[in-house]
C-alpha positions in Angstrom: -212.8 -31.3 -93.0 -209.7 -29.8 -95.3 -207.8 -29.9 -92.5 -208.8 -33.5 -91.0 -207.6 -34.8 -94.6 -203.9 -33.4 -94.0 -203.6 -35.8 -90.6 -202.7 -38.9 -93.6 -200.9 -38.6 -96.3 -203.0 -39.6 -99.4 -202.0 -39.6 -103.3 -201.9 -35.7 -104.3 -201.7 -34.1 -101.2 -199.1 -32.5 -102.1 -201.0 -30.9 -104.9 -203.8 -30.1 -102.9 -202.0 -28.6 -100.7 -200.2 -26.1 -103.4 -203.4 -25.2 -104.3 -204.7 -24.2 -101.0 -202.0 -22.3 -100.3 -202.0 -20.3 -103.9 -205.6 -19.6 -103.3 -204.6 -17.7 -100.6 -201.6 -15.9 -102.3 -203.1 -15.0 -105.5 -205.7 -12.5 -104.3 -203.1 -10.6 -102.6 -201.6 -10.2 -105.4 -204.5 -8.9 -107.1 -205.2 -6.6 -104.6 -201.3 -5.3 -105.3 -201.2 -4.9 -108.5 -204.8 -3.2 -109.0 -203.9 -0.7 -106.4 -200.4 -0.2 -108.1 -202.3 0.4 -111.4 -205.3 3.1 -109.6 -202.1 4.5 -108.5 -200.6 5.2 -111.8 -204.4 6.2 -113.2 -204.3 9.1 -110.3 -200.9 10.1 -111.7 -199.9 9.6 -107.6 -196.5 8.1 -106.8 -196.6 4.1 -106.0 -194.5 4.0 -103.0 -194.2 1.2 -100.3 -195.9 3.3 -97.9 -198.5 4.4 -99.5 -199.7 1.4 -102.5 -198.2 -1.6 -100.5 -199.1 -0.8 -96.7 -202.8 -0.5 -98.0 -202.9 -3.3 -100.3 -201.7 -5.4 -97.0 -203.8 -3.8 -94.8 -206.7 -4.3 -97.0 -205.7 -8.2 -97.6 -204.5 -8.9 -93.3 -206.4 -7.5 -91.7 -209.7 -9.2 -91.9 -207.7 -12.5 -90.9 -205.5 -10.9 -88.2 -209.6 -10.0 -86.8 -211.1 -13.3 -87.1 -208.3 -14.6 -85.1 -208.5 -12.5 -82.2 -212.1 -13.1 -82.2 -211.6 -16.5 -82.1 -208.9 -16.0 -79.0 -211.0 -13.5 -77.3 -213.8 -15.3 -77.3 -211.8 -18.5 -75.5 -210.7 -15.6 -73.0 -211.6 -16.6 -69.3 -213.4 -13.6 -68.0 -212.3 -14.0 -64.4 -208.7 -13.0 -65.5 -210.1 -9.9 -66.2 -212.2 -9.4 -63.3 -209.3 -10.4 -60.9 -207.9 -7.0 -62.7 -210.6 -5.2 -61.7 -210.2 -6.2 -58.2 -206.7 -5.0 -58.1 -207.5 -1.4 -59.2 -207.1 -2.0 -63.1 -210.1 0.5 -65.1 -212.1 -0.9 -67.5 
């Protein structure tokens, strides 16, 4: 329904939208800075590949899965048994 109100243009949607899209900034953030604090608790260096990969990892991830759900589950199965056919393994 969130969506369906963005098709018009109504009075603060511009606002609205802000707000959405902070809401989905801020707790990656969070997640950031309380692993780059742990970090410094464990007396362990906070280096990009160690603090920030995992922070992002931790934050992506979960969306990056519910979207190839979501295209997986579209997938048309006889695509992959055509592969079969032609001598592809499971």
């Amino acid at each position: 329904m969130g969506c369906m109100a963005f098709r018009r243009s109504f009075h603060g949607s511009s606002f609205v939208f802000y707000l959405i899209i902070t809401s989905l900034i801020i707790p990656s953030i969070l997640i950031s800075l309380g692993v780059g604090i742990l970090f410094n608790l464990l007396d362990r260096e906070v280096h990009w590949a160690s603090s920030a990969l995992g922070s992002q990892l931790t934050w992506t991830l979960p969306f990056g899965l519910l979207i190839m759900f979501a295209v997986f589950n579209r997938f048309d199965a006889r695509f992959e048994e055509a592969v079969r056919d032609l001598g592809a393994s499971h």
